[in-house]
C-alpha positions, 0 to 999 in steps of 0.5 A: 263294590267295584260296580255302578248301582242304579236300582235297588230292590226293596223288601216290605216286610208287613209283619205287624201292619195294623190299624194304627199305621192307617192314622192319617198323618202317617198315611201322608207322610208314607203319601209325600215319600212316594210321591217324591219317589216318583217325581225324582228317581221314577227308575230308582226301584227294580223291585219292591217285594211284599212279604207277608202281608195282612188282609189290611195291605190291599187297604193300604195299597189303594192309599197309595196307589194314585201316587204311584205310575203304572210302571211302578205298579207292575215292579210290585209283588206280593208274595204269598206263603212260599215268600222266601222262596220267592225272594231267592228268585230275585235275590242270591242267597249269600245278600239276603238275610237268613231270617229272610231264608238267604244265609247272610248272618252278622259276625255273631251269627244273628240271623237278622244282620243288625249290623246291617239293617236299622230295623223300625219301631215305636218311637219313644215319648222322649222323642216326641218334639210335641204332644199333638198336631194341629188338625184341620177337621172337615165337619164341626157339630153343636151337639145340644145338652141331653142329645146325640148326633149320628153320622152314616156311612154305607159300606158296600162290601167286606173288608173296608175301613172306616177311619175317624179324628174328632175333638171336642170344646170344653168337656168329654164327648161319647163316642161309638160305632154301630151297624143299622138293623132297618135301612130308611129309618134313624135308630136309637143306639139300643136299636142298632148292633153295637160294633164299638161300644159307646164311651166317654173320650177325653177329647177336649184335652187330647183329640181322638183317632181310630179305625176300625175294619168292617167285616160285613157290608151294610149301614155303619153309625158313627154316634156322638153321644152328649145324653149324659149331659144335662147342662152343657151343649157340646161343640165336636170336630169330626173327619171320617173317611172311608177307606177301600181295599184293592182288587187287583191286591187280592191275589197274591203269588204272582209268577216270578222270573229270576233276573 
């Protein structure tokens, strides 16, 4: 290129992000890269711009945020609708790709360079060096046979993420979400507004993740159900976190200044 490259400036491209990127394995590995970053090359990044970003990309960004500096927090932008335009105030257009809205294409015209870029994506079962990783769980429960066991959590705003990893010994254990109708008091599940329906998990044999985004504040119920068991009491491991989103992410469209 005939100069010295210092810094490199990043796109994100958020297109997709959903609760599966919230699985909490991946959450550390995305932990350990950024922490590395920052211990080894602080100066490395000029930029890195944020395009098209969901309503979970605040979540995700407060994961993040403890592991990031506050100078590496002000090289991030969000962009909002006009992101394209956006990005041609930092980039020239003849280095962006046109699906980005520059006008770089491959020699065949493809607008999203693969000759260039290694875009992601699932990785393939035939890829995979084993089934399931090992968890070290936080909370473990004897459910008895004939009974249940409820765990609560209070969300206190919109928009938070209620993350859970359980497995049980020995058999299938039910499994449910639901939000408390009378505060004070322990309510069966028929009582409660059912946010994910109660169902049988195989989570003997494989253990059990998922998410889910509160779209109102109030008590969540997180219900192991063992009713349907008359003979066998059931041991479950369970870690539940709560996950919130950034403020200071809220507002995106921030003022950019050509460099």
């Amino acid at each position: 290129m005939g100069k010295k490259i210092e810094t490199i400036v990043m796109i994100f491209d958020c297109e997709g992000l959903g609760l599966k990127h919230f699985w909490k394995p991946l959450v550390e590995v995305y932990q350990e890269f950024f922490g590395l970053l920052e211990e080894n090359y602080p100066e490395t990044l000029k930029f890195m711009l944020i395009i098209k970003a969901t309503k979970l990309f605040p979540v995700g960004y407060n994961l993040m945020k403890p592991f990031l500096s506050e100078d590496t927090r002000r090289k991030i932008i969000v962009l909002g609708n006009n992101w394209k335009e956006g990005l041609l105030k930092l980039i020239s257009p003849e280095e962006l790709p046109a699906q980005f809205g520059g006008t770089l294409t491959d020699p065949d015209g493809n607008p999203k360079c693969l000759t260039k870029i290694n875009y992601g994506g699932e990785i393939p079962k035939s890829m995979y060096v084993r089934d399931q990783v090992k968890t070290q769980y936080e909370h473990s429960v004897q459910i008895n046979r004939g009974s249940s066991h409820q765990v609560e959590y209070e969300i206190l705003f919109p928009g938070c993420v209620l993350r859970w990893q359980f497995s049980s010994d020995g058999a299938d254990v039910g499994f449910g979400v639901f939000l408390k109708t009378k505060m004070g008091e322990r309510q069966r599940a028929g009582e409660m507004a059912e946010v994910l329906p109660s169902q049988r998990y195989n989570a003997h044999m494989v253990p059990e993740d998922g998410s889910l985004t509160c779209m109102e504040a109030g008590v969540y119920v997180l219900r192991f159900d063992n009713t349907y068991s008359f003979v066998h009491a059931k041991k479950v491991s369970f870690t539940v976190e709560v996950l919130l989103p950034d403020e200071g992410m809220q507002k995106y469209d921030k003022e950019l200044t050509p460099v």
